[in-house]
Wavefront OBJ file of the C-alpha trace (Angstrom):
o trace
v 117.412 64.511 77.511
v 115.663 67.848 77.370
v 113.593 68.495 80.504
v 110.271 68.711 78.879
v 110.226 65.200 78.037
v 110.562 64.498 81.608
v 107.217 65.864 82.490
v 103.927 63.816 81.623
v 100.693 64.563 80.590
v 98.083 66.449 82.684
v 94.419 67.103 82.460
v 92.327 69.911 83.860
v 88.320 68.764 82.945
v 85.949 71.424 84.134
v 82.239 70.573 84.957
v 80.797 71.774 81.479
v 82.718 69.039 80.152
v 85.863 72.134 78.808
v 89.344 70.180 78.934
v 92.388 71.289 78.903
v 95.641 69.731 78.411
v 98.847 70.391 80.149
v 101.365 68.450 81.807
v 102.378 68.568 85.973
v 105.567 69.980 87.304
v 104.671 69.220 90.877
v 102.535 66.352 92.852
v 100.716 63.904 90.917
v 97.414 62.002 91.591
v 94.028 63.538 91.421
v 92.558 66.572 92.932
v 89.139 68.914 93.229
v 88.087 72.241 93.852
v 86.378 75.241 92.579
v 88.551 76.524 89.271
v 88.983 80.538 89.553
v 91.545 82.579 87.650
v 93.969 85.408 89.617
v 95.240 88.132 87.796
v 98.137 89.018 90.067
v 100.973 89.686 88.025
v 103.456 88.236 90.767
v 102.495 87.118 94.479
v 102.404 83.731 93.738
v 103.848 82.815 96.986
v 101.166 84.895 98.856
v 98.156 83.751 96.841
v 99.174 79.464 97.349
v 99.849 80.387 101.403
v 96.115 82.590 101.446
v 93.962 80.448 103.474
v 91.086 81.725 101.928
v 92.158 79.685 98.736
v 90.860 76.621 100.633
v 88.569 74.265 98.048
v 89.840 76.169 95.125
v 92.281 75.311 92.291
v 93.985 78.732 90.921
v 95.077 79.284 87.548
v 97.624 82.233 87.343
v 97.050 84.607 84.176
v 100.703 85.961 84.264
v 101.878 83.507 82.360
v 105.218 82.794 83.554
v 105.425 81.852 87.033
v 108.277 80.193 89.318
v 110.913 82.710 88.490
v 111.522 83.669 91.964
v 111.061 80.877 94.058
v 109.623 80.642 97.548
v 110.848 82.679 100.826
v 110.334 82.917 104.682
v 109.449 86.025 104.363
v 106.348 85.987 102.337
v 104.916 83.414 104.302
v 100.792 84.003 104.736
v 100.144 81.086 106.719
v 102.145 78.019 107.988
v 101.282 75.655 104.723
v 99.215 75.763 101.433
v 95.438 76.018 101.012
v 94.467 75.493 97.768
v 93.706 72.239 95.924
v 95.860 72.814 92.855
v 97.871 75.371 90.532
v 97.560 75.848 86.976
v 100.369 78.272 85.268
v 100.882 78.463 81.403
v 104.488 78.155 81.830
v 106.762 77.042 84.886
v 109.975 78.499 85.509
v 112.330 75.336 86.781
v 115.274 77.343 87.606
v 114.339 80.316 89.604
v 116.970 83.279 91.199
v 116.370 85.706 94.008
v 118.542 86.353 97.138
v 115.587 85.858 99.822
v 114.640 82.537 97.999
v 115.181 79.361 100.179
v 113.495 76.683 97.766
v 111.541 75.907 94.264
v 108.131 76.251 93.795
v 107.892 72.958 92.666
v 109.379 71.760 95.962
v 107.288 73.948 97.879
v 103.928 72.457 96.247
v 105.478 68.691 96.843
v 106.482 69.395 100.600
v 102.662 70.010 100.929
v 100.946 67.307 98.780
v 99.531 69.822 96.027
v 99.411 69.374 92.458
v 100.859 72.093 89.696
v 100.414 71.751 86.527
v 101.639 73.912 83.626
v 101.307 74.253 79.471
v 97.495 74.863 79.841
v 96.093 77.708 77.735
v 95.082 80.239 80.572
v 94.185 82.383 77.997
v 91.634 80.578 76.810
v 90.650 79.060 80.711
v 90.061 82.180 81.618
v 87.624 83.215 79.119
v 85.964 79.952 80.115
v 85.535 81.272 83.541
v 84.418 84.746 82.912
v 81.922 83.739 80.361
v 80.508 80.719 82.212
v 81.050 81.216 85.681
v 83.182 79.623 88.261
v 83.102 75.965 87.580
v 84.015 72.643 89.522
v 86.730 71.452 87.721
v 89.290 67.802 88.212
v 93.076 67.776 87.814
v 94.388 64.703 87.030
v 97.902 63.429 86.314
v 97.220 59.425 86.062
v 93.992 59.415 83.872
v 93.232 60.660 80.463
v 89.894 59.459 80.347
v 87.287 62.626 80.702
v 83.920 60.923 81.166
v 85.290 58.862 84.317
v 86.273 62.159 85.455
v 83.402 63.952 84.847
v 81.670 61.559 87.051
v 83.791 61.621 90.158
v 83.597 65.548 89.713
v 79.665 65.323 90.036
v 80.394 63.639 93.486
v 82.495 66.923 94.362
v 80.049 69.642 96.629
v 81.500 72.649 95.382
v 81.769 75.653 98.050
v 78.324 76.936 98.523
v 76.912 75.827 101.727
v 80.105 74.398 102.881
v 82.342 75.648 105.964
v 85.505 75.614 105.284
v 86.640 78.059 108.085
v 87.066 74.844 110.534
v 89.650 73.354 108.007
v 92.162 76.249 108.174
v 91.482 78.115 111.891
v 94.094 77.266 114.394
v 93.470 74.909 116.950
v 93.943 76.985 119.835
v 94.804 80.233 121.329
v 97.763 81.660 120.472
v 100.244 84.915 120.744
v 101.696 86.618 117.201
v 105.404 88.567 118.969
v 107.483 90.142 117.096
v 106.352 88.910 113.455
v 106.049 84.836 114.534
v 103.284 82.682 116.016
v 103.616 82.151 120.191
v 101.989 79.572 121.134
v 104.260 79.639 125.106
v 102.692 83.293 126.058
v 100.041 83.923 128.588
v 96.992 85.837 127.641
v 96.677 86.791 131.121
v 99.629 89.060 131.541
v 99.034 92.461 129.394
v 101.097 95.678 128.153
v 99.495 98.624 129.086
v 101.179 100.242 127.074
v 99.313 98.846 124.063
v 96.173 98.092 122.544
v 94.861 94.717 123.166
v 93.541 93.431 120.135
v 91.746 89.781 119.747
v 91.941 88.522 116.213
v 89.142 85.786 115.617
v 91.006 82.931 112.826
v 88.359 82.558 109.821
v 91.651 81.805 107.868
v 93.843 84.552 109.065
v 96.924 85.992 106.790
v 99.975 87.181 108.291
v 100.017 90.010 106.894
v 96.936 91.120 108.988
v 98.771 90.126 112.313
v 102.097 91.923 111.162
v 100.173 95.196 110.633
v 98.448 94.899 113.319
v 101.812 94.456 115.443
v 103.546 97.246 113.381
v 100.655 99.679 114.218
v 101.645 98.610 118.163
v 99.140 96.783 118.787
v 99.148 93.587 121.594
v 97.265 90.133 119.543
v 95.081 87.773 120.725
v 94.680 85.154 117.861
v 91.423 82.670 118.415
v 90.229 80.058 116.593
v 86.886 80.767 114.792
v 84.282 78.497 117.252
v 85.458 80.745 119.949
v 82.742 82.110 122.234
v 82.034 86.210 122.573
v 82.572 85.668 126.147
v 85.968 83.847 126.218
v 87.006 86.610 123.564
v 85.922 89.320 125.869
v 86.582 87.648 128.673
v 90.291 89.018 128.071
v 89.454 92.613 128.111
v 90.343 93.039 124.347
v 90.288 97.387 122.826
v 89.283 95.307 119.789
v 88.530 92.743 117.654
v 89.284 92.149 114.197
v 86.955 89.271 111.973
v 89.341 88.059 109.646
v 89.560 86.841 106.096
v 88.570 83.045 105.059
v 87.400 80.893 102.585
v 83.882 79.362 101.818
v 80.491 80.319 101.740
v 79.884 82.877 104.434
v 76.499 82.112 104.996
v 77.235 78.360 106.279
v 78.970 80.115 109.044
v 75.885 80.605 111.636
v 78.039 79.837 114.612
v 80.878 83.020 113.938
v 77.769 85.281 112.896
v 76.603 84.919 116.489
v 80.001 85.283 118.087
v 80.358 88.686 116.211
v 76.495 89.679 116.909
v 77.728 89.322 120.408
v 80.509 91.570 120.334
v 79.130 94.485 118.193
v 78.379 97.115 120.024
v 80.614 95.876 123.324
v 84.394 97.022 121.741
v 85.601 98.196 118.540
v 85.299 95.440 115.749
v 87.273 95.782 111.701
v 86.260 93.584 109.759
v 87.989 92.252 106.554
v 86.397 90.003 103.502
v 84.990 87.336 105.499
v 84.816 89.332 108.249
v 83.386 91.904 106.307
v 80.583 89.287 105.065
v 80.355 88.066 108.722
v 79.493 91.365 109.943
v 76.910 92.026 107.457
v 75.108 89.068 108.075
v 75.062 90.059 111.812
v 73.324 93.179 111.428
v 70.431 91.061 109.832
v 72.151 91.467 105.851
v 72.842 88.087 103.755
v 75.247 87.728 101.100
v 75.233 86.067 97.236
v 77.670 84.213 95.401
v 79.224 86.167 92.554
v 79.667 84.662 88.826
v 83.845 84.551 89.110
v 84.681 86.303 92.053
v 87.269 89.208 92.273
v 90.851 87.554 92.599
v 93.952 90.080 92.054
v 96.134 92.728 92.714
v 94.649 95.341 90.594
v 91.171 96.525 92.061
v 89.462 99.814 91.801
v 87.884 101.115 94.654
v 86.121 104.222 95.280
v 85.904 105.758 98.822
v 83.020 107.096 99.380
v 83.962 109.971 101.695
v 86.651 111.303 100.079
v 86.031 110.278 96.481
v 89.401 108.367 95.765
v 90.034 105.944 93.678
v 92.344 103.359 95.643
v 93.876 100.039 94.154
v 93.292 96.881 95.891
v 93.989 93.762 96.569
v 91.061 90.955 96.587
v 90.147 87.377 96.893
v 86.630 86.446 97.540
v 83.675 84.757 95.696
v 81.053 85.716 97.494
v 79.497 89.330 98.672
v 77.457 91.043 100.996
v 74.066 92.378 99.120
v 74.144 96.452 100.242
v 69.869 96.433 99.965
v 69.893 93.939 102.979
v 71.805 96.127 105.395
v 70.560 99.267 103.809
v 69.495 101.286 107.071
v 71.707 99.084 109.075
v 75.085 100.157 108.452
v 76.379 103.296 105.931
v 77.989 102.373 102.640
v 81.740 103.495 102.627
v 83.169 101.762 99.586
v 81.921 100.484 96.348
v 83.904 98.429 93.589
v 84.308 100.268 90.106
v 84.553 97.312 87.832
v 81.426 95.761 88.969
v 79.540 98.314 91.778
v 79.430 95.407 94.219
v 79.739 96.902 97.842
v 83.380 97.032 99.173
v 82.592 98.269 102.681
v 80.070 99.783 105.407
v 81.028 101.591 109.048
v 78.394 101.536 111.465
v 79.077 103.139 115.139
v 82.321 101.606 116.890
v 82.560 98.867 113.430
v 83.644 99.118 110.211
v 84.528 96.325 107.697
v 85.845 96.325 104.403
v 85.588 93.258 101.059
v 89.292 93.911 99.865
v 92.654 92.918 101.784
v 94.101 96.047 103.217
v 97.240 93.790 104.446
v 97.579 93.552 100.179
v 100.329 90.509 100.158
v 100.369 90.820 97.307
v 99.577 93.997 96.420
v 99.296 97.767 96.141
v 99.396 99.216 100.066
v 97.079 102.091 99.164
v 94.639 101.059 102.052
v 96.712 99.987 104.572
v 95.789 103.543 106.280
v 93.068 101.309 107.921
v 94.628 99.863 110.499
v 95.535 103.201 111.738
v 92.103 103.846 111.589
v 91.187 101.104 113.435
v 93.465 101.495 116.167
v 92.321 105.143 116.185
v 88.775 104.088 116.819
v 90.042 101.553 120.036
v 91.744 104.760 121.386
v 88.758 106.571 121.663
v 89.798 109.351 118.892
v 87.789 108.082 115.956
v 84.015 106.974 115.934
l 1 2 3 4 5 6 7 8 9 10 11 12 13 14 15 16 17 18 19 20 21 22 23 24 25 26 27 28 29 30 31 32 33 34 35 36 37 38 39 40 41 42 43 44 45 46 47 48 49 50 51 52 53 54 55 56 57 58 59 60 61 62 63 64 65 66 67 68 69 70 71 72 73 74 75 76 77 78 79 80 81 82 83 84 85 86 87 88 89 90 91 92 93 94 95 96 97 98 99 100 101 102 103 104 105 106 107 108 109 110 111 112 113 114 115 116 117 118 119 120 121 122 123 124 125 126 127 128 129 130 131 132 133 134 135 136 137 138 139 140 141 142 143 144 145 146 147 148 149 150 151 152 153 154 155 156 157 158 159 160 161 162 163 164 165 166 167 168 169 170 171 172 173 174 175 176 177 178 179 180 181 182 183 184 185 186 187 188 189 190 191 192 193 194 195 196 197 198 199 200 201 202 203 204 205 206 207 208 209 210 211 212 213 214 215 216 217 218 219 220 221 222 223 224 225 226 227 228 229 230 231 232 233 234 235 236 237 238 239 240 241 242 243 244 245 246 247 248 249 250 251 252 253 254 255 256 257 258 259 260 261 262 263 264 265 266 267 268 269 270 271 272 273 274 275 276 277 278 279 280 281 282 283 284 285 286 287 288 289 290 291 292 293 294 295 296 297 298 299 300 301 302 303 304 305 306 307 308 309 310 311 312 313 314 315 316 317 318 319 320 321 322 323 324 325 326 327 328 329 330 331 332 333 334 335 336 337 338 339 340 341 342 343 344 345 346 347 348 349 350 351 352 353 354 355 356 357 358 359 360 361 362 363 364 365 366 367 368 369 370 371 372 373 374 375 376 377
């Protein structure tokens, strides 16, 4: 029997009422989240381990996904985030020498829905005309209106916090590229700097540069205090990347209002929003968000173009921390603001760590341990 036939129908309904057909290759049931589209043109392994994906279903424009399984290696978290994954076309028997499982197996071991044979063509043109949208994926029901309905019920991600779903649940110690959860915080290499790394959703990738660069980290969860953070004597900290709205995160706002000014902070795309909104700044919601591997950046010191990588729905407006903190980088596709420095902080909207990605900025870790050394402002 061919394999196709194996695989049953699947329905993707969005909140304008779009649908679109496909059938699932992993998971079944019924599941919610804010559709967005990535244009990464491989990273697949990266973008469904992102914790910032959290309330989000991704639909992959590279069309043919799957090809090259899953690794330990590209690991960004410890599990998956988002709520489901839409590809046009699955690859069922994938080859590479690091790979240790499917993709399909991968999703399943985790509880997520994929689904595959939907037009992403046409899905994404849905998106960037319209907007983000709420949108249903459903393998057991082909009847839209009933689905419509229990995706009115679904809150969407503006004014939710989502951070608390995906920071750890306690201290912990990242040695020699893996999570220690058996070190003491108490007992401290001179010999390096001490950095404290506050979990919004943190990637790996972060802590591994961070570790490369020699640095010591301190990973906290995100309703840590400013005082139990500093309380360890840190060079730094570093506000990392997450998902959600940014501005239903009042309580990590005053953590980082707390520590400005007191060490050396880096902040990156939620951090980034984070530290705008401590500075007195406040951030908006953008129509489709910036999810990819192929973003144009231009530094605003030295005039170069660089090539990002991004994942974030939401900005900080520059007018409300004009004053407060110097503009540094600016986005060329749609001039949004891609980072400010201010003295001892800077923060930038992109991923630096890429994974996936183009490393072009990944000079800013140097920067920032730099700054904790005392030889850059």
């Amino acid at each position: 029997m061919p394999l196709l036939s194996k695989k049953r129908k699947a329905l993707l309904v969005l909140e304008d009422g779009s649908v679109f057909e496909g059938r699932f290759f992993a998971g079944s049931g019924e599941t919610m989240g804010e559709v967005v589209f990535n244009t990464g043109m491989t990273g697949y392994q990266e973008v469904i381990t992102d914790p910032s994906y959290k309330g989000q279903i991704v639909a992959m424009t590279y069309p043919l996904v799957g090809n090259y399984g899953i690794n330990e290696e590209d690991m960004e978290s410890a599990g998956i985030h988002l709520e489901g994954f839409v590809v046009r076309e699955y690859q069922p028997h994938p080859s590479n020498w690091r790979m240790t499982k499917s993709l399909k197996s991968f999703l399943e071991e985790h509880g997520k829905i994929g689904i595959e044979g939907i037009d992403t063509r046409a899905l994404t043109r849905r998106l960037r005309l319209s907007g983000a949208m709420k949108g249903i994926i459903a393998t057991d029901s082909g009847d839209k209106n009933s689905l419509l309905v229990k995706l009115k019920g679904y809150p969407g991600l503006v004014g939710r916090d989502l951070v608390r779903e995906v920071t750890c649940s306690r201290p912990y110690v990242w040695e020699n590229g893996a999570v220690r959860t058996d070190s003491s915080f108490s007992v401290r290499s001179e010999k390096k700097m001490r950095v404290a790394v506050l979990d919004c959703g943190v990637k790996y990738n972060i802590l591994r540069l961070l570790e490369k660069n020699g640095c010591e980290v301190l990973v906290f969860p995100a309703s840590s205090k400013a005082s139990e953070i500093l309380g360890l004597n840190p060079d730094g900290v570093l506000l990392s990347n997450g998902p959600g709205d940014p501005a239903a995160l009042p309580y990590i706002v005053d953590t980082a209002r707390d520590i400005i000014g007191k060490v050396p902070v880096f902040g990156i795309c939620l951090g980034h929003q984070i530290i705008g909104q401590a500075i007195g700044g406040y951030t908006e919601k953008l129509k489709f968000g910036h999810h990819g591997i192929n973003q144009p950046v231009k530094n605003s010191d030295t005039g170069r173009v660089e090539i990002t990588s991004q994942n974030h729905g939401f900005v900080v407006v520059p007018e409300s921390v004009e004053g407060k903190a110097q503009k540094t980088y600016h986005n060329l596709n749609d001039n949004t603001s891609e980072g400010m420095r201010m003295p001892q902080a800077f923060s930038v909207q992109y991923h630096p760590e890429a994974a996936p990605g183009p490393r072009d900025t990944e000079y800013l870790f140097e920067q920032f341990v730099k700054m904790m050394s005392g030889k850059q402002e």
